[in-house]
N, C-alpha and C positions, 0 to 999 in steps of 0.2 A: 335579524338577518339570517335565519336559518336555512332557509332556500341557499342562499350565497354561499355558507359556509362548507354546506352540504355539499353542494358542486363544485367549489373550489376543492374541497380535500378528495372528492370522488377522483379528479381531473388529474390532482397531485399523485394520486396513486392508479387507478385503472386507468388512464388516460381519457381523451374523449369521447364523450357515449356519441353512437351511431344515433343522430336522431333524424327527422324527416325534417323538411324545413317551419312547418305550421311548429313541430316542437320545439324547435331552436329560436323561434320567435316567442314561444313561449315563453320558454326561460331567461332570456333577455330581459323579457318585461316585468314577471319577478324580480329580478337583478334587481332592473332599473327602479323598479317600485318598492322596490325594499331598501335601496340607496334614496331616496326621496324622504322615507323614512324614518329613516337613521339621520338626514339632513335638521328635518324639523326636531327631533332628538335633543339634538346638538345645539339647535336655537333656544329650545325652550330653557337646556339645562345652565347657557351664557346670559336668558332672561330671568331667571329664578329672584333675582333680588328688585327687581324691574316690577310696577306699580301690577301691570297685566299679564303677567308669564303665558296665562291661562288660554289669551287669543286664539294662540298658535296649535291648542290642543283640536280645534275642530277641524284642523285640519289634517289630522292623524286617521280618522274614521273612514273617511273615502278611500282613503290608501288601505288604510288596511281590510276593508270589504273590495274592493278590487284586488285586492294581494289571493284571499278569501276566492274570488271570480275565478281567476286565472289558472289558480292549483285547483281548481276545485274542490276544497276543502280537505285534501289529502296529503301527508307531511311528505317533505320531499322523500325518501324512498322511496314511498307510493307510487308518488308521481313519478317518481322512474322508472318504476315496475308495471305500471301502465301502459309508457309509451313503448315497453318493449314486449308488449301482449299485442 
């Protein structure tokens, strides 16, 4: 959840970046696709004693090649220094 934590503490100290609305949609969807994430995470680590823990891992690769799309492969600072170029 890097993306998240990166803007949460950005938020808690500079307050909200000035973004245009295409970037504010942006970051949502990181949010939200890095909480998607973290969701399946959390399943896999309650199914670990569970016959097929495993299932749940193909579904980790989309998300995180879309997480990958989104930022465009750039860690969040980047991605913030971009959108204010």
């Amino acid at each position: 959840m890097k993306y998240t934590k990166f803007f949460a503490g950005y938020i808690n100290t500079q307050g909200s970046p000035n973004l245009q609305p295409d970037q504010f949609k942006q970051l949502m969807n990181l949010i939200h696709l890095e909480g998607q994430l973290a969701a399946i995470d959390k399943i896999i680590e309650k199914l670990k004693n569970i016959d097929s823990p495993h299932k749940y891992e193909m579904f980790k690769t989309p998300l995180i090649k879309q997480i990958d799309e989104v930022s465009k492969g750039l860690s969040p600072a980047e991605l913030l220094q971009s959108w204010s170029e």
